[in-house]
C-alpha positions as CSV (number, residue, x, y, z in Angstrom):
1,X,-20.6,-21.4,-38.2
2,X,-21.6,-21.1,-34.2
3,X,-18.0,-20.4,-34.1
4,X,-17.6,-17.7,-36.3
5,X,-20.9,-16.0,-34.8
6,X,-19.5,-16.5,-31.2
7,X,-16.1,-14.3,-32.4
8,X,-17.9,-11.6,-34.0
9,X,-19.9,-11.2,-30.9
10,X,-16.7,-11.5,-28.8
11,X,-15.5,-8.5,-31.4
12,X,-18.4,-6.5,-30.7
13,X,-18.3,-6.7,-27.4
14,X,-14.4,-5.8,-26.6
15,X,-15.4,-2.4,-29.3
16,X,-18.1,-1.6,-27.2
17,X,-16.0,-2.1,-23.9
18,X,-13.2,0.1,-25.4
19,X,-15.3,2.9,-26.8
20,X,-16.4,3.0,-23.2
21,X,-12.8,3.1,-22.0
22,X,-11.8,5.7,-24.3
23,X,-14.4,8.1,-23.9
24,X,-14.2,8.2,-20.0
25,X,-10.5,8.4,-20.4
26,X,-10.8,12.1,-23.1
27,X,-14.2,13.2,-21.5
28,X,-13.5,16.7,-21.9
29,X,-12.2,18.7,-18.3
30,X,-15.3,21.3,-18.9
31,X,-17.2,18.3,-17.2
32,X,-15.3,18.5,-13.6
33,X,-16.9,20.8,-11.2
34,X,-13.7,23.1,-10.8
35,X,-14.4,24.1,-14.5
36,X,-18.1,24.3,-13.8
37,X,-17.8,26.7,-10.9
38,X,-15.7,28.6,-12.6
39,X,-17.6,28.8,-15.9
40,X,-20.7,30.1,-13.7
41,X,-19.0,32.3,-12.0
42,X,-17.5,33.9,-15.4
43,X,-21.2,33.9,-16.8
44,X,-22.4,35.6,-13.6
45,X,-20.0,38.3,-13.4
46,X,-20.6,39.4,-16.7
47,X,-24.5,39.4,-16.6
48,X,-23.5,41.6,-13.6
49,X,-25.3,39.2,-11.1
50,X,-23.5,39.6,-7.9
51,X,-26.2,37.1,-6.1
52,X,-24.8,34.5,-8.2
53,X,-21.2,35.4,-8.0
54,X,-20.6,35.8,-4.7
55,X,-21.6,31.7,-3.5
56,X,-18.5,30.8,-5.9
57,X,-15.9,32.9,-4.4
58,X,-13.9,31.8,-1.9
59,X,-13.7,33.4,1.8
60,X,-10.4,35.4,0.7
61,X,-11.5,36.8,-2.8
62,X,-15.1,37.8,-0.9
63,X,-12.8,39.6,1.5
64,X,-10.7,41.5,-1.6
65,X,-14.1,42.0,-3.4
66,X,-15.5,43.8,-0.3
67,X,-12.0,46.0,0.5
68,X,-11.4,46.8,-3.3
69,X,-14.0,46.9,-5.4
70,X,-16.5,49.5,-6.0
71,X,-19.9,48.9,-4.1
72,X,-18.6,45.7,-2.9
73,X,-19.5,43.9,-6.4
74,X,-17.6,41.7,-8.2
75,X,-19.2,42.5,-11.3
76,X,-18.3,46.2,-10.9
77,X,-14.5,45.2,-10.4
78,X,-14.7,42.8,-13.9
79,X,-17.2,45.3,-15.5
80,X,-14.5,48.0,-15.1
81,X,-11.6,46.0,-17.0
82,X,-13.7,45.4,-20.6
83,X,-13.5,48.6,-22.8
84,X,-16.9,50.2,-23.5
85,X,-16.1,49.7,-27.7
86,X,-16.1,46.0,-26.8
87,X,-20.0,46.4,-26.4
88,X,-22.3,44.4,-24.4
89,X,-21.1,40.8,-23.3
90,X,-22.5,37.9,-25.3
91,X,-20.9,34.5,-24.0
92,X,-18.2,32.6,-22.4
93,X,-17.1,29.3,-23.3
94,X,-14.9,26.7,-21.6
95,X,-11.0,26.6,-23.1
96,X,-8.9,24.2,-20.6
97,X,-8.3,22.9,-17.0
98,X,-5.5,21.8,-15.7
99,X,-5.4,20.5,-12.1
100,X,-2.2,21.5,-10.0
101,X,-2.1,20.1,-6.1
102,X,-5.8,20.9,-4.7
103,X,-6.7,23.3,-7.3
104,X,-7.7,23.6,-10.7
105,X,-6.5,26.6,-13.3
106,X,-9.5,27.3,-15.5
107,X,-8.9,29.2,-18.9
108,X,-12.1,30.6,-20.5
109,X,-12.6,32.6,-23.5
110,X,-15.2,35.5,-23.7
111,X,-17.5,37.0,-26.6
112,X,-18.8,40.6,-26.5
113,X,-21.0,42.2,-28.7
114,X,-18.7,43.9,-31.2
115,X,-17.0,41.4,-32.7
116,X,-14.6,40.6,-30.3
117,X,-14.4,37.0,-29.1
118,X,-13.8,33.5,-30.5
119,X,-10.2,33.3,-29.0
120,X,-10.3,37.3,-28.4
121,X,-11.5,37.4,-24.5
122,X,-9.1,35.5,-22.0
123,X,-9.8,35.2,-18.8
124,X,-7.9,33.0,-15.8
125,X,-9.9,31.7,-12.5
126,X,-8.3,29.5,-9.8
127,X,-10.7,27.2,-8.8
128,X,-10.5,25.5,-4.8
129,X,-12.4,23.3,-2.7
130,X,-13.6,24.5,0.5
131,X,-13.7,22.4,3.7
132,X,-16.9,21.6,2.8
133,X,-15.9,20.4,-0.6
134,X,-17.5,23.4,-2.9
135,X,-15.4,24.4,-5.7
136,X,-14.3,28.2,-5.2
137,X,-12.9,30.8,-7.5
138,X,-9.8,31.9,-5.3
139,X,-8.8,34.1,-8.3
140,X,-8.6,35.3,-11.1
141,X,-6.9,37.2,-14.1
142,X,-7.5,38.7,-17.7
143,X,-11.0,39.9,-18.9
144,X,-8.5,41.2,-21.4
145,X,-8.1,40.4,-25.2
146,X,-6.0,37.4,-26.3
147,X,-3.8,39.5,-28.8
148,X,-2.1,40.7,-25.2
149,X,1.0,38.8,-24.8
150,X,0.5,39.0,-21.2
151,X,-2.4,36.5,-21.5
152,X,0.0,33.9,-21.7
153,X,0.0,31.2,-19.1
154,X,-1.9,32.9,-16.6
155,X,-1.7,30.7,-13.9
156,X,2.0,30.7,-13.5
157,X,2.5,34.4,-14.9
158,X,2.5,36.9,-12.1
159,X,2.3,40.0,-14.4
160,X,-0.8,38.6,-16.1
161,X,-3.4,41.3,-16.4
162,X,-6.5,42.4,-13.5
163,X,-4.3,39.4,-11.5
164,X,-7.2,39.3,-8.0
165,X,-6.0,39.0,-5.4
């Protein structure tokens, strides 16, 4: 009987050491900062909140932003690629990361007001660390519906849509 008791907690044990294992191993990549910064920076830009763009940009796309876009604000360059019939944005969500060398490539999916969303918004950021470790959007692409073959791999596609810088 002590025997029998001594395997099953044995049992329990090695299920509670691999459901440990297994969920560190598939916690989702919307948990790594490089998704993080570039989720906030996606929220920010659409809430037109330049204050809280600009920290997550790196030194180059702050230089782009301040040659090329009107007023110096990001939010003006992303505000000017969504169609006004698209309404008033409503949410961004996490999609994928993959990391490649020292950066990540972030795909997020946008909502807007009129129906538009679920898998209808893409949108592309390269996410870097600087030399003081912050994770940076050093670019991005789409803030363009999904249905636009263009949107396909992003990272890699040099004729993907709004491509900065």
């Amino acid at each position: 009987m002590k025997r029998s008791v001594w395997f099953i907690a044995l049992g329990v044990f090695a299920v509670i050491i691999l459901v440990i294992v297994v969920t560190a191993v598939l916690t989702p990549t919307q948990t790594n900062p490089a998704a993080g910064a570039a989720l906030e920076f996606v929220l920010a830009v659409s809430q037109d909140v330049d204050t809280a763009a600009q920290p997550l940009m790196s030194d180059e796309l702050t230089a782009y932003v301040s040659e090329n876009c009107p007023d110096q604000s990001v939010s003006a360059c992303i505000a000017a690629y969504i169609p006004v019939e698209w309404g008033e944005f409503v949410s961004a969500v996490f999609r994928r990361a993959a990391p490649e060398g020292d950066h990540w490539n972030v795909d997020l999916i946008s909502t807007y007001q009129f129906g538009l969303g679920g898998s209808g918004v893409c949108i592309y950021a390269r996410v870097e660390q600087d030399a003081a470790e912050t994770w940076k959007v050093a670019e991005w692409a789409g803030f363009v519906n999904c249905a636009d073959p263009a949107t396909r791999n992003m990272a890699t596609n040099p004729d993907a849509p709004n491509r900065v810088p």
